[in-house]
N, C-alpha and C positions, 0 to 999 in steps of 0.2 A: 785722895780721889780714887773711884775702881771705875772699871769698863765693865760692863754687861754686856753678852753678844746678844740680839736680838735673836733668840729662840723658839716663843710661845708668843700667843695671841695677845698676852696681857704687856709683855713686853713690845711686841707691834703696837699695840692701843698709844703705849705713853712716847713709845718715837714720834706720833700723831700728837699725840696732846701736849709735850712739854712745848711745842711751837708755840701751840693758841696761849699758853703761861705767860710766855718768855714776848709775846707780842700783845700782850691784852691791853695797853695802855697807847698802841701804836694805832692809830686812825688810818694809814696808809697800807695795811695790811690787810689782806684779805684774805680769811682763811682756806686754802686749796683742799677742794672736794676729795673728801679722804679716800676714797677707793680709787681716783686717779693718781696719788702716789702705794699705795699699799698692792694695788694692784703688778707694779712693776716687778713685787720683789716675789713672785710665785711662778710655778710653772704651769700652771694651766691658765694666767692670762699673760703671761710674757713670752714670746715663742722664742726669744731670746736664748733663755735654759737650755731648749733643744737642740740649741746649733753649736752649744759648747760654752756660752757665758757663764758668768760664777760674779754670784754679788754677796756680801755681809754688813750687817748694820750692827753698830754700838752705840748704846748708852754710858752716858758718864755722869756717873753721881760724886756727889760732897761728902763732907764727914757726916753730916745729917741725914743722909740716904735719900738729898732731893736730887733729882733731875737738872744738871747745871749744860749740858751738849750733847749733841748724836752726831752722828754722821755714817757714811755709808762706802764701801768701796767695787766695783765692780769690772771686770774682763768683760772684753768682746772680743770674739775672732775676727770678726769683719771691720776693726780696727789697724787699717794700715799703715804704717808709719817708719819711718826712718829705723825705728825702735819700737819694740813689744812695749805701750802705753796702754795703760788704764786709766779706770778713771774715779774719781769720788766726785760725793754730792752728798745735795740735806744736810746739809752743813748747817748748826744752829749751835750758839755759845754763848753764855753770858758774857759781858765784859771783863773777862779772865786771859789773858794770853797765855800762863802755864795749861788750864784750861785746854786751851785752842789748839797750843801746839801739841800735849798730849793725842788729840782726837787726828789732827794730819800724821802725826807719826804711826800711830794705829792704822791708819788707810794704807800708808806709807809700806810698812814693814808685811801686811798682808800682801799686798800686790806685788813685793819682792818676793814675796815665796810662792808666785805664781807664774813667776820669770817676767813680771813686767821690769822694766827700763825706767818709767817714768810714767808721773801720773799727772793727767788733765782733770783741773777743775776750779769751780763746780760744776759738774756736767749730769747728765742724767743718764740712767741707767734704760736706755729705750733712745727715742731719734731727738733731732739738735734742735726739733722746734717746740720743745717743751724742755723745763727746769734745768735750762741751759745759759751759765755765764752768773758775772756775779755782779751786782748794781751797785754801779761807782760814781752814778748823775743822775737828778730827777725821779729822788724819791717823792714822785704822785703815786697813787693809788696804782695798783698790780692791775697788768693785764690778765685776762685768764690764759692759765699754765707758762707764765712769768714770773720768774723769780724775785723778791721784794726781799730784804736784808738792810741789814742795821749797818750805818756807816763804817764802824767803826772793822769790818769785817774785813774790808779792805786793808786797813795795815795788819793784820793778822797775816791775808796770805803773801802780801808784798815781806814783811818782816821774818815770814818762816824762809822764803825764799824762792816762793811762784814768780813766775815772768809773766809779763802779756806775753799771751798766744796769737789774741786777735780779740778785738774790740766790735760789740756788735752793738748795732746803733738802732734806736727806735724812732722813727722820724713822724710827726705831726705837721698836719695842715688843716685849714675851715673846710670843708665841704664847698662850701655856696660863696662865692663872690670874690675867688680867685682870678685873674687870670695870670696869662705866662707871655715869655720875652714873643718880639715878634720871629727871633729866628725859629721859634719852637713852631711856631705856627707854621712857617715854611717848609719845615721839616714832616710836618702831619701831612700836608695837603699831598706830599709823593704818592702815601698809599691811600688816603681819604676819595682821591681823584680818581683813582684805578679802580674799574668796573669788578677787576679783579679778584679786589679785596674788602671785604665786609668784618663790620664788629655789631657785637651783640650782646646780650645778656641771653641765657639758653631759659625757655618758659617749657611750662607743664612737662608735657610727654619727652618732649629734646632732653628738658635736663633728666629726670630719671632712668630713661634709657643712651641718653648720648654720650652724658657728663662722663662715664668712669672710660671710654673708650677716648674722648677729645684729651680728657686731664694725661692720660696715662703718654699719648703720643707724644703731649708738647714736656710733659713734667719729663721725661727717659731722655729727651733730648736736648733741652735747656739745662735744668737742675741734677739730673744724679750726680753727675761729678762735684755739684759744691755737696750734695747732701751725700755722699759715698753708698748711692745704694739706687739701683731703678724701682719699679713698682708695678706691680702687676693689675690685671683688670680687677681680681678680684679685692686686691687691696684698695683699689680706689671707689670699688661695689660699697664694700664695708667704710672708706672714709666718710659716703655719702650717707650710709645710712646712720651713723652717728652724729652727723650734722643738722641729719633731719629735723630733729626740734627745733632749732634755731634756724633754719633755714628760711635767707630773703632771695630768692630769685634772682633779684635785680644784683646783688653783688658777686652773682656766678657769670663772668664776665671773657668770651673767648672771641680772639680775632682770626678768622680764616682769609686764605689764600688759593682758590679753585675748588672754595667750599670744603677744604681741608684746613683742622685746626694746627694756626700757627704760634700761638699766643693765648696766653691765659692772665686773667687778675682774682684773685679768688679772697672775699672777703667775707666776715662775718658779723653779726652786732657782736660788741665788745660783754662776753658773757659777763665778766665779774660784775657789772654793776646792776644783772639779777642775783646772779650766786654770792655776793656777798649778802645776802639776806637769810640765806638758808645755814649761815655755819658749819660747813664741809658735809654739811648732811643729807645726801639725796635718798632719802627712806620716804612713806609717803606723805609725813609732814613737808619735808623739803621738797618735794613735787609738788606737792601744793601751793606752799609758799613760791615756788617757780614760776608755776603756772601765772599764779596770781598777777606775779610783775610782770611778766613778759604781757601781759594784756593790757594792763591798768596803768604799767609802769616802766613801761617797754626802751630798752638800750638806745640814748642818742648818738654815739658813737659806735663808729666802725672798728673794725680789727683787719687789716690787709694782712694778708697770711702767705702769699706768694706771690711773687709777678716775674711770669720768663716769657722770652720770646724764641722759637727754634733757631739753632746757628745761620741757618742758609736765608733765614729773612733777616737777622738782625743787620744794623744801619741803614738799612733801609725807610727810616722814618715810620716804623712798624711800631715802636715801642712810642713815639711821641702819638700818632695817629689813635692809640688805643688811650692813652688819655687824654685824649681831645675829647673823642665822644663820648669815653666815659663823663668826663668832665662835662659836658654837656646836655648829658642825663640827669648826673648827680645835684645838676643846679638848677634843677626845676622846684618851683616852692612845694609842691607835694614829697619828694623825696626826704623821708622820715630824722636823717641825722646830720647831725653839723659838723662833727669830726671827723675823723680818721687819725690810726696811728699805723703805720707798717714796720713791724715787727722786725726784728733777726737780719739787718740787713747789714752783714758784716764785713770789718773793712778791709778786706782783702778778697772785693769783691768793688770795685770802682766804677765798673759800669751801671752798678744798681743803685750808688749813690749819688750818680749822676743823672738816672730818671727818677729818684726822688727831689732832687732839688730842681729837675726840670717842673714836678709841681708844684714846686715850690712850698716845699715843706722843709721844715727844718727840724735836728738833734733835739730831741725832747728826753731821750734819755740814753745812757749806755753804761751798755753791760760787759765785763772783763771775763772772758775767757782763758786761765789760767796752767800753765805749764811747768811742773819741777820736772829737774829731771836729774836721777838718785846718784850717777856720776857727778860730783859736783865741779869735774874740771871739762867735763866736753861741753863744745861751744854751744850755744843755746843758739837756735833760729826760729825765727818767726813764720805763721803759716805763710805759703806762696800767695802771692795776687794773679787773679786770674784777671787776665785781658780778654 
């Protein structure tokens, strides 16, 4: 077997392509629009580079000079940690475990000569709500920019000697013809009843000029801490504008408190089940082909992509009251989709998976977020649970 470092463009190409090979036969896979991973690994669409990260990718071919694994390893400075941790991803192997473990130990030995400690993965080389964690339940069909992986991938990194880090769970529920326990109900009516406090979805002009200012207030003060990073207006300007094509309205969802945002649920239609049509390819065939479904053929399922509430309102029945009436919306026979799946809700985070099962949704899949770490005698610990 030899390693190729990814180098040249043609070398990029088959990091990309030996996936589509090595999954061609797999119905559950969805090919990921290639320039949202190729695009990670440059400096002028990763601002990552600028702040001091350092990623490399390898190829690992056979005695026949075919494409048998890749993978990827990569620093971040803005990675805090008990210990200087890196991280690898794009991990893809045939069922070879000398293979496999060649390709961890290549991650491995790179990120020691970069002073890392220990490396997390599969993780992605960019933030934790894309190609994040490794799927060990509930091979359905990939979300878009969810990781999808072959069973067997799991005793590879159990067997080389990854730990759970933390387990992130993807929870499922019907849209329409739910409801929930009665204490839930009593728990909404606190803030439902108060003059005080309103929920809504943001229309026309609100969301385009309000959204990056509401998201930014409630996201810096519920989430940075689990996501390790605040966000600024104009990062949340540009989240918006990248949504924009997909963008439903009605799933841009904030509760306020003196008409100040206290709460958010931010959803989206579930892109792969257009972009599995286009095969990683957004050129102007694949906009076409885009276009096409999203009109004709348009996504029955949602994507819930975040839901927090600010510290100083939460138990307050602030988080049940926003899906009441979300849930109240959503169950109108005009309202376009039947599912939802809320993504990344990880388990060392118990109060998120206790307002998902307040709607009573349940574990439809989960994904392993993985930890070696290259001392093989200091003690391993698992992420903290935040209360």
């Amino acid at each position: 077997m030899k390693l190729l470092e990814v180098t040249n463009p043609a070398l990029a190409k088959e990091f990309l392509d030996m996936a589509v090979r090595l999954y061609k036969n797999e119905k559950n896979w969805i090919q990921p629009i290639d320039t949202d991973i190729e695009s990670l690994f440059h400096e002028e669409t990763n601002k990552l580079f600028r702040k001091g990260a350092k990623a490399k990718r390898w190829l690992l071919k056979n005695e026949k000079g075919e494409t048998i694994g890749r993978i990827a390893a990569f620093t971040n400075p803005k990675w805090k940690d008990k210990q200087p941790t890196g991280g690898m991803g794009f991990f893809e192997c045939i069922d070879d475990q000398e293979a496999a473990f060649l390709l961890f130990d290549t991650a491995k030995s790179w990120l020691e000569e970069q002073g890392m400690e220990a490396m997390d993965g599969p993780v992605n080389f960019g933030e934790r709500d894309k190609w994040w964690g490794l799927l060990v339940d509930g091979f359905s069909p990939a979300n878009y920019n969810m990781p999808w992986n072959f069973a067997y991938y799991q005793q590879f990194f159990e067997e080389y000697g990854f730990k759970v880090y933390f387990k992130q769970y993807t929870y499922m529920r019907p849209v329409k013809g739910v409801d929930f326990d009665p204490k839930f109900h009593k728990r909404a009516a606190i803030t439902i009843d108060d003059p005080d406090y309103n929920y809504r979805y943001l229309k026309g002009k609100e969301l385009k000029e309000k959204f990056p200012e509401y998201f930014v207030t409630v996201y810096n003060k519920a989430w940075a801490r689990h996501m390790g990073k605040t966000m600024s207006i104009k990062e949340a300007q540009l989240m918006l504008k990248k949504l924009k094509p997909v963008l439903d309205e009605k799933l841009i969802y904030f509760g306020f408190y003196k008409n100040e945002p206290i709460s958010f649920f931010i959803s989206i239609p579930e892109l792969n089940q257009i972009f599995k049509h286009v095969n990683g390819k957004l050129d102007w065939i694949g906009k076409l082909k885009f276009l096409y479904h999203k009109l004709f053929n348009p996504p029955n399922k949602m994507l819930g992509l975040v839901f927090g509430v600010v510290p100083d309102h939460q138990g307050k029945g602030v988080e049940s009251a926003m899906v009441k009436k979300y849930n109240d919306m959503s169950g109108q026979p005009s309202f376009p989709y039947e599912t939802i799946e809320m993504n990344w809700i990880g388990d060392f985070s118990p109060k998120m998976m206790r307002v998902c099962e307040q709607l009573n949704a349940v574990i439809y899949k989960t994904h392993h977020t993985y930890r070696y770490l290259f001392d093989r005698e200091k003690p391993f610990e698992r992420h903290k649970i935040f209360e």
